[in-house]
N, C-alpha and C positions, 0 to 999 in steps of 0.2 A: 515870225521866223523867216529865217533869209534863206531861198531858193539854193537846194542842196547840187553840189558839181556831180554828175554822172553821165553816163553813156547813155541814158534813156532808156526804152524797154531793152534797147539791144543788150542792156548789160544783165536783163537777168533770164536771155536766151542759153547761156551754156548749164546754168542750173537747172532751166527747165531740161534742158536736151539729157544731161546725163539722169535723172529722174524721169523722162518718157524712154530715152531709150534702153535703163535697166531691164523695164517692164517687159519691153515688146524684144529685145536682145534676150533675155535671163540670165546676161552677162552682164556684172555690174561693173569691172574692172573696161571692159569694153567700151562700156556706157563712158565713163567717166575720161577714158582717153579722148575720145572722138571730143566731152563737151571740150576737154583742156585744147586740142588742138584746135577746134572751129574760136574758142575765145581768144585762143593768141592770134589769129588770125587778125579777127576781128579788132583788135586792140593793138597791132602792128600797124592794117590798114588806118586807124585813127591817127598813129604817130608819122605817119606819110611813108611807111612803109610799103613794099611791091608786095602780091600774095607769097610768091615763095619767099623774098628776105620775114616777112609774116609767121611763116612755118618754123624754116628751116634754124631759127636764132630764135622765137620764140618760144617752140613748145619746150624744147633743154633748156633754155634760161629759167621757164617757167618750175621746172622739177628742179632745176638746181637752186631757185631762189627761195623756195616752199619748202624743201626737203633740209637747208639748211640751217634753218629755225633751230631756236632751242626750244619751243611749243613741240616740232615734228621729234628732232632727237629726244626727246624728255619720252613721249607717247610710244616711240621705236624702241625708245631701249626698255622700257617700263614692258612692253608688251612680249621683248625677250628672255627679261629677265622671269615675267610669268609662265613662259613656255618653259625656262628650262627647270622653274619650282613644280611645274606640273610633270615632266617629265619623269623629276626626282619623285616623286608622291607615289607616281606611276611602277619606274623602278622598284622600287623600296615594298610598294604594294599596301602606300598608304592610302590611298584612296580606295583600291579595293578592300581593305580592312575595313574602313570607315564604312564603306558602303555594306561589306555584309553584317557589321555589327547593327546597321541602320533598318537595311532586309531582314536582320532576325528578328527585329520589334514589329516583323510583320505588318509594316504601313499601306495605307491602302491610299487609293490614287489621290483621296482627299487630303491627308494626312500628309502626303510626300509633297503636294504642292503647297499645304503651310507650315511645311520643314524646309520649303526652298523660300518661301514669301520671308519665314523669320529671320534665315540666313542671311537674306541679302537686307533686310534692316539692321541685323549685327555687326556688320561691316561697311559703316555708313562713311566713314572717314573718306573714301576713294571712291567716287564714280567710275573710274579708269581697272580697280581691280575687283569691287565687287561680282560685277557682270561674268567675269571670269571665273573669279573664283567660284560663284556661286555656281554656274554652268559646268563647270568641271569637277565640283563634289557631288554635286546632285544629277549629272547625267545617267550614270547607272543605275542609281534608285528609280529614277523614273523611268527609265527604259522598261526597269522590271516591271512599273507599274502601268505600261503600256499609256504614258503621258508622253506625247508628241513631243518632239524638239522644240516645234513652233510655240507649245506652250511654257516650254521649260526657260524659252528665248525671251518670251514675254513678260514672267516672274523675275527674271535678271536683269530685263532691261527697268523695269518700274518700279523695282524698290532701289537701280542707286542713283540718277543723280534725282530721282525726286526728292529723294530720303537727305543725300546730300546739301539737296538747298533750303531745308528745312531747321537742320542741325545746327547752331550759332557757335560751331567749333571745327567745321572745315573749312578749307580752302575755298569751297563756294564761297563761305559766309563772309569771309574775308576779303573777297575780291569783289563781292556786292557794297559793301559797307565802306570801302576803300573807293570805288566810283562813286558814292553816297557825300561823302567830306566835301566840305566846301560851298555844295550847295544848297543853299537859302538857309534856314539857321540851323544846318549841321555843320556843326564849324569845328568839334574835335571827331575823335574815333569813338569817344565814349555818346557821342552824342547817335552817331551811326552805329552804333551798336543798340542804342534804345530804339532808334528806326528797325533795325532786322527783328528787334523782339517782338515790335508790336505790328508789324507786317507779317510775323508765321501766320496766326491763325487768319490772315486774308489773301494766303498764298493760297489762290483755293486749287489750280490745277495739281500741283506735287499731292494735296492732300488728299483728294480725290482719287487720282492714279496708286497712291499707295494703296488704299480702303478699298478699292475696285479689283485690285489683285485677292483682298484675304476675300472677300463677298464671291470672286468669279471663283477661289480656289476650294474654298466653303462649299460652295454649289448652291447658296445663298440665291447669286444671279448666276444665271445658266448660261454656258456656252452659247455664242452666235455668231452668224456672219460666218467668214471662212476659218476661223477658230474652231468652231465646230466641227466644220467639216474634216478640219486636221484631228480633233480629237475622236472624231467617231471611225475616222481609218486606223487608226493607233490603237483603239479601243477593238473592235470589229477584229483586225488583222494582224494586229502586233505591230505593223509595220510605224518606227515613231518618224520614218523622212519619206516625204513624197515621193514616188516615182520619178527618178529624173534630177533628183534632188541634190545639190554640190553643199555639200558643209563647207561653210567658212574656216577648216581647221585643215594643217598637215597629216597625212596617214599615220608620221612619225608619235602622235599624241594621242591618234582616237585607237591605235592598235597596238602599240608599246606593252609586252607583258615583263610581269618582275621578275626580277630577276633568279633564275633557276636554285633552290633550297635555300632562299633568303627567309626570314622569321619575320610576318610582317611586324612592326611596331608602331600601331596608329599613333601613340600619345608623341615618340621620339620623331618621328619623321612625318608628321602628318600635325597634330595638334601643337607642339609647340613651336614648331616655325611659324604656325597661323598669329601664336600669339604674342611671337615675339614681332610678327608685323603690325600688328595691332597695338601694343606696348608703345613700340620704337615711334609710332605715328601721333599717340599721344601725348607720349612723352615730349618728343620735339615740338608738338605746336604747343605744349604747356612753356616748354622753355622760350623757341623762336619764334612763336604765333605763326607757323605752318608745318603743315604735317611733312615730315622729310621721308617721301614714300620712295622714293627711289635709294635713298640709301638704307632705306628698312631692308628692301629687297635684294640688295647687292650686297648685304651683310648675312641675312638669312640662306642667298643662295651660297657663300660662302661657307657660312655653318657647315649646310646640308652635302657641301660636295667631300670634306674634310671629315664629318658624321659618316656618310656612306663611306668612306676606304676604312674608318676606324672598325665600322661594324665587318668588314670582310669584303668586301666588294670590289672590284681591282681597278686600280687607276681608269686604264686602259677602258674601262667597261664604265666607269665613272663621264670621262670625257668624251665620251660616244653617244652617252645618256643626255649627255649637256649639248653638243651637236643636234642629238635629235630635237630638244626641246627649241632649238631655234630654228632650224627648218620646217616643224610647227609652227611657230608663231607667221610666217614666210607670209603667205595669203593673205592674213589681215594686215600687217605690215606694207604692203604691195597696195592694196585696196586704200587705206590710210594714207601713204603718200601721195595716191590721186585725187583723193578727197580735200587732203590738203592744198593740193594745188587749185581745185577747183573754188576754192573760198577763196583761196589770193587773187583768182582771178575777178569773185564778185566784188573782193576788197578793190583791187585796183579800176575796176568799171563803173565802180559805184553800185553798186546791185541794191543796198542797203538804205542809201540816201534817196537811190530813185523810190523805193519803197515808200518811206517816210516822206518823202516830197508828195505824191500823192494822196495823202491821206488827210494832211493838213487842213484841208476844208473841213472836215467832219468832227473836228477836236474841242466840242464845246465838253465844259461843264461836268454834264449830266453822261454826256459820253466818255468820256477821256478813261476810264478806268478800264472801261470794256475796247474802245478803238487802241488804248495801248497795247494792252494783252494780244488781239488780233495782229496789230503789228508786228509785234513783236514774232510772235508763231510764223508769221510768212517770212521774217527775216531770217529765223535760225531752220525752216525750211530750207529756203533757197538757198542759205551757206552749207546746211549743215553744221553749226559753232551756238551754242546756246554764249559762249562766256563773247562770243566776237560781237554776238546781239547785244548782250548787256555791255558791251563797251561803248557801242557807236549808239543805241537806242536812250539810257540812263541818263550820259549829258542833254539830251535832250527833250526826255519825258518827262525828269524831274523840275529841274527850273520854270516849263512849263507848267506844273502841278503848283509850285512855288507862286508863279504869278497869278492864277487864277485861286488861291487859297493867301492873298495877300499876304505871303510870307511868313504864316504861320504851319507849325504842324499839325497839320488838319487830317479826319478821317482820309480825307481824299487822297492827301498828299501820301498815304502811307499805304493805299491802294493801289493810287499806280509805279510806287517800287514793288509792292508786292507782283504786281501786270505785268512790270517789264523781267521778273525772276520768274513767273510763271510762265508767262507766254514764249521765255527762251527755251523753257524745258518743254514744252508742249509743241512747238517745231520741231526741234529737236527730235522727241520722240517718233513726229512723222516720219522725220527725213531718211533717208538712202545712204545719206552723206554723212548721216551722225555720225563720231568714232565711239560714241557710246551704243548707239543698236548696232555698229558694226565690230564690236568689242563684245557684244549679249551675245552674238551668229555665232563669233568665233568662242568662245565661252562653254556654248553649247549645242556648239557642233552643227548648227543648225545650216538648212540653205537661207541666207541673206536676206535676197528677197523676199520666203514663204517667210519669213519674222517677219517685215514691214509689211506685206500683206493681212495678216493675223492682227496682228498688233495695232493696224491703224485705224478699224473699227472702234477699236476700246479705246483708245485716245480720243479719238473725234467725241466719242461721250460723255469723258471727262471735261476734254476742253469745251464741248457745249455748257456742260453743266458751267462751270467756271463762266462763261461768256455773259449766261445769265446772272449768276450771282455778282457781277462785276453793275452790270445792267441794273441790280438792285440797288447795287451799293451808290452807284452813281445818283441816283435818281433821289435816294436817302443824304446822301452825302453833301450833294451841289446844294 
């Protein structure tokens, strides 16, 4: 392999910076400015730039060249269009329907967290709105049921893009199978598409994170780490957010009541919008082989705003509704564009390559299964981008797999695509940066941070477990 182009460790100093200084700030939007400015810095002085021309043209070129993306608008308007369907739910007093018909089956804290674990495997199609959705149906339930935010954040965050790159009819699976073509003898789609089959059951991190949710929810495996200590203040006190504690959400969504002698109607304003996004998402990838979630949603909320003036509701009070739901969504949108920016800057530093450059020594054989996965994990760490991992990691770890399995499909070969799909979702899950745990905060209202804090015990577990089974397979495999 030929010696990858990057900045050296300097490129993967702004990722570390906005990950150490989330922690010790408990500002994450903070964090994330200072990494974006100290990286344009850094990457202005590279191109013979002075420190201020550095700044002053970098860090706005930087938001305006990230924020411009159809990646960022797809994510911005997706996560609008969520805010102003929740808003409506809200209004309408579908969710509180939902929710008291869910509190009169009298569920108990066991029971509410594997009605939020099933929920968010029902809705596997979208990483992007599971988290959401799931966080915003089941916050109330669980509040009642004195289940922490941080737990409700971590049921949202683990069943969707795990579930997601599982399933051989999302947009994951397509965009795995679709970097898969070409290389060594997948040479059509149908062929990468028999790669994703026989790679689920060695996808071991997804499947472990999912199974780890119903066991932790079960009470199966018990609470620990600082998970615990969030659920025994919630439990002890009622209290589901820590002292101190900034939800990821607008007041406009967590405080929003219905509207005064409206009739709720869970199934009309609640249930079948659910399932006309669900419908519209399978429908389109049966037709166009990708789910068209964005226009599911901008159809739905169209429904729903034209539904609520029919049921009585006044214009006037309609579009004020819709207002609110995007000044909700404001925060993580905000957070999101820094994050974005902060992955453009690892993309243009090379953060990814210096990664993989380093490791190349260690890539025999017997490793390769377990050193990808690893890989992989620290790369969609330090982006935050599980899909930017599998782009720049895939052409790489495959052909590699390819040549040390003399160009056949070999066990091996089909363990390190499964590594390099696990181990993006296993960074990812670490990260600060991810727009999917920072999509779970906003979802469920939770503070940011106290979800990555929570949450990252129970991945490190998974991905150990995973680390090993890789470790086996290798050792079986080579």
């Amino acid at each position: 392999m030929q010696e990858l182009a990057s900045m050296g460790f300097i490129s993967v100093i702004p990722a570390l910076l906005a990950i150490v200084l989330s922690f010790v700030t408990k500002n994450t939007i903070v964090a994330l400015a200072i990494a974006c400015i100290t990286g344009t810095i850094f990457t202005g002085l590279a191109a013979g730039q002075n420190i201020i021309e550095a700044f002053f043209l970098g860090f706005p070129n930087l938001l305006q060249n990230n924020m411009g993306t159809t990646d960022y608008s797809w994510v911005l308007l997706l996560n609008t269009m969520i805010g102003i369907l929740v808003a409506y739910f809200q209004k309408t007093g579908a969710i509180q329907g939902f929710s008291q018909w869910v509190h009169d089956r009298h569920l108990s804290r066991k029971a509410a967290q594997l009605a939020a674990w099933v929920l968010g495997m029902f809705v596997y199609f979208s990483d992007s709105f599971s988290p959401l959705f799931v966080g915003c149906t089941m916050r109330s339930i669980t509040d009642k049921a004195r289940i922490s935010r941080e737990k409700l954040a971590y049921i949202a965050d683990s069943t969707s893009a795990p579930v997601s790159v599982l399933v051989p009819i999302t947009g994951w699976a397509a965009y795995l199978m679709g970097l898969a073509v070409g290389v060594g003898c997948i040479v059509t789609e149908a062929d990468a598409s028999k790669l994703f089959l026989k790679a689920i059951p060695l996808n071991f991190y997804p499947i472990l994170a999912v199974l780890f949710v119903g066991l932790i929810g079960s009470g199966i495996v018990k609470d620990f780490g600082p998970m615990k200590k969030a659920e025994q203040r919630a439990m002890e006190t009622g209290k589901v957010l820590a002292d101190g504690a900034q939800p990821l959400t607008g007041e406009e969504l967590t405080r929003m009541e219905m509207y005064p002698g409206f009739k709720p109607r869970v199934f009309l304003n609640f249930l079948l919008p659910v399932l006309m996004i669900i419908s519209i998402a399978i429908a389109t990838y049966s037709i166009y082989g990708s789910a068209k979630t964005m226009q599911a949603f901008t159809l739905v909320v169209i429904f729903m705003t034209i539904s609520m003036m029919v049921q009585g509701i006044p214009f006037k009070e309609v579009m004020g509704t819709l207002m609110s739901g995007i000044k909700g969504a404001l925060p993580a949108v905000v957070l999101l564009a820094l994050a974005y920016s902060v992955n453009g800057l690892s993309k243009e530093m090379g953060t990814a390559n210096y990664i993989i450059s380093i490791t190349q020594g260690f890539l025999t054989p017997k490793l390769l299964p377990a050193v990808i996965f690893i890989v992989a994990a620290i790369m969609a760490f330090a982006t935050g981008s599980s899909w930017g991992t599998f782009a720049i990691c895939m052409p790489i770890a495959l052909p590699l797999a390819f040549t040390m399995s003399n160009g056949e499909l070999t066990t091996m070969v089909v363990a390190v695509f499964a590594a390099v799909a696990g181990g993006g979702v296993f960074g990812d899950h670490c990260s600060p940066l991810s727009d999917t745990t920072i999509l779970s905060s906003m979802g469920s209202a939770s503070d940011h941070l106290d979800h990555v804090k929570t949450q990252l015990p129970y991945a490190l577990t998974c991905g150990g477990l995973a680390v090993i089974g890789y470790l086996i397979l290798g050792l079986v495999a080579a």
